[in-house]
C-alpha positions in Angstrom: 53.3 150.7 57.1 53.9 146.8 56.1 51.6 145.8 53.0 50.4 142.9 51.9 49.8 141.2 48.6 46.8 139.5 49.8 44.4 141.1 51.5 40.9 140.5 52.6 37.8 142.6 51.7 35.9 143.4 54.7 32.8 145.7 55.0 32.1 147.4 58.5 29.8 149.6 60.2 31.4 153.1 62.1 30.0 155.9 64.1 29.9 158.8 62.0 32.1 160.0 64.8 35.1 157.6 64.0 34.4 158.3 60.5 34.8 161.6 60.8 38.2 161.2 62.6 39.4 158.5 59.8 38.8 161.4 57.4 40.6 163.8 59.1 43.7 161.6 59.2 43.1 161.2 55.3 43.2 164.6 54.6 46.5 165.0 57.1 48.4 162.6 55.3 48.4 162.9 51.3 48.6 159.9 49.5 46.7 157.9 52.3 43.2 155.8 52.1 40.3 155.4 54.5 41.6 151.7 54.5 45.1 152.6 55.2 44.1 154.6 58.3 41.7 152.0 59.7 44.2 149.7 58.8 47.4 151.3 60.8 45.2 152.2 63.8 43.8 148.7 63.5 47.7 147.3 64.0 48.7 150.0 66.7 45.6 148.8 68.6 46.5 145.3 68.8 50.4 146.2 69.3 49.2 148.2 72.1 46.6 145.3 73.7 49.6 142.9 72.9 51.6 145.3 75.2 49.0 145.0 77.8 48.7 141.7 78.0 52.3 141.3 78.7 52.4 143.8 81.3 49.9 141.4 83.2 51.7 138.4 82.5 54.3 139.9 83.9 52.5 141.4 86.8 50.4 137.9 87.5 54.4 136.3 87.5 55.8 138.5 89.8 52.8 138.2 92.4 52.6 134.4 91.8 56.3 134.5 93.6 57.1 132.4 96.2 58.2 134.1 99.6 61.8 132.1 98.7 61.5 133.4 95.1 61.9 137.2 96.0 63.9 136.9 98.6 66.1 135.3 96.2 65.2 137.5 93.8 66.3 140.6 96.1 69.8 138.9 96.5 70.7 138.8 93.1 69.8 142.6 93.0 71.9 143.5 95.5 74.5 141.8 94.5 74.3 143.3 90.7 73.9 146.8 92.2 77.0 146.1 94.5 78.9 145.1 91.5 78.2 147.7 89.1 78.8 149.8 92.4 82.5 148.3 92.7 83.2 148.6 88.8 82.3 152.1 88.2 84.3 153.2 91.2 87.2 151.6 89.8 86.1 152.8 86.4 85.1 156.5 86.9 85.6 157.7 83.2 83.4 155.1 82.1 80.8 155.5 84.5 81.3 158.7 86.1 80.3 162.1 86.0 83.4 163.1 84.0 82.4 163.3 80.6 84.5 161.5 78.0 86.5 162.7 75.4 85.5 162.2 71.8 88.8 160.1 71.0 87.3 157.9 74.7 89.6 159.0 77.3 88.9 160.7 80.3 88.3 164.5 79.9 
């Protein structure tokens, strides 16, 4: 887990239930602190929300197309699936089913 120099003193208030699970955790992994817990599932949280928000971002840009936009958008993709379609049929021990060898040439 990243650690900073400076860090900030904060006091907050927990359910006895939360506490109880930020103990736990403790006790699972020697060497670690109440404020060390709180602070890693404080960071996966906001990793996780910052996730999130991308997902709808991406989501609201996608809807917000224009009619023009994903049709355009559906051309391109059949155009890159025909292509990779055309270079691994010319390129079957790349691509194929037929495993390679470990010195890269076809088996």
């Amino acid at each position: 887990m990243p650690s900073s120099t400076t860090k900030a003193k904060l006091s907050v208030t927990l359910s006895r239930e939360l506490l109880a699970a930020v103990d736990r955790e403790v006790v699972r992994s020697p060497g670690s602190t109440r404020s060390g817990v709180i602070e890693a599932w404080l960071r996966l949280g906001s990793r996780v929300r910052e996730e999130q928000r991308l997902d709808q971002e991406t989501v609201a840009y996608y809807e917000a197309r224009s009619r023009e936009e994903r049709l355009e958008d559906e051309e391109w993709a059949t155009f890159a699936s025909d292509e990779f379609a055309a270079v691994a049929e010319s390129e079957p021990q790349r691509y194929g089913d037929e495993p390679a060898r470990e010195d890269g040439e076809p088996g």
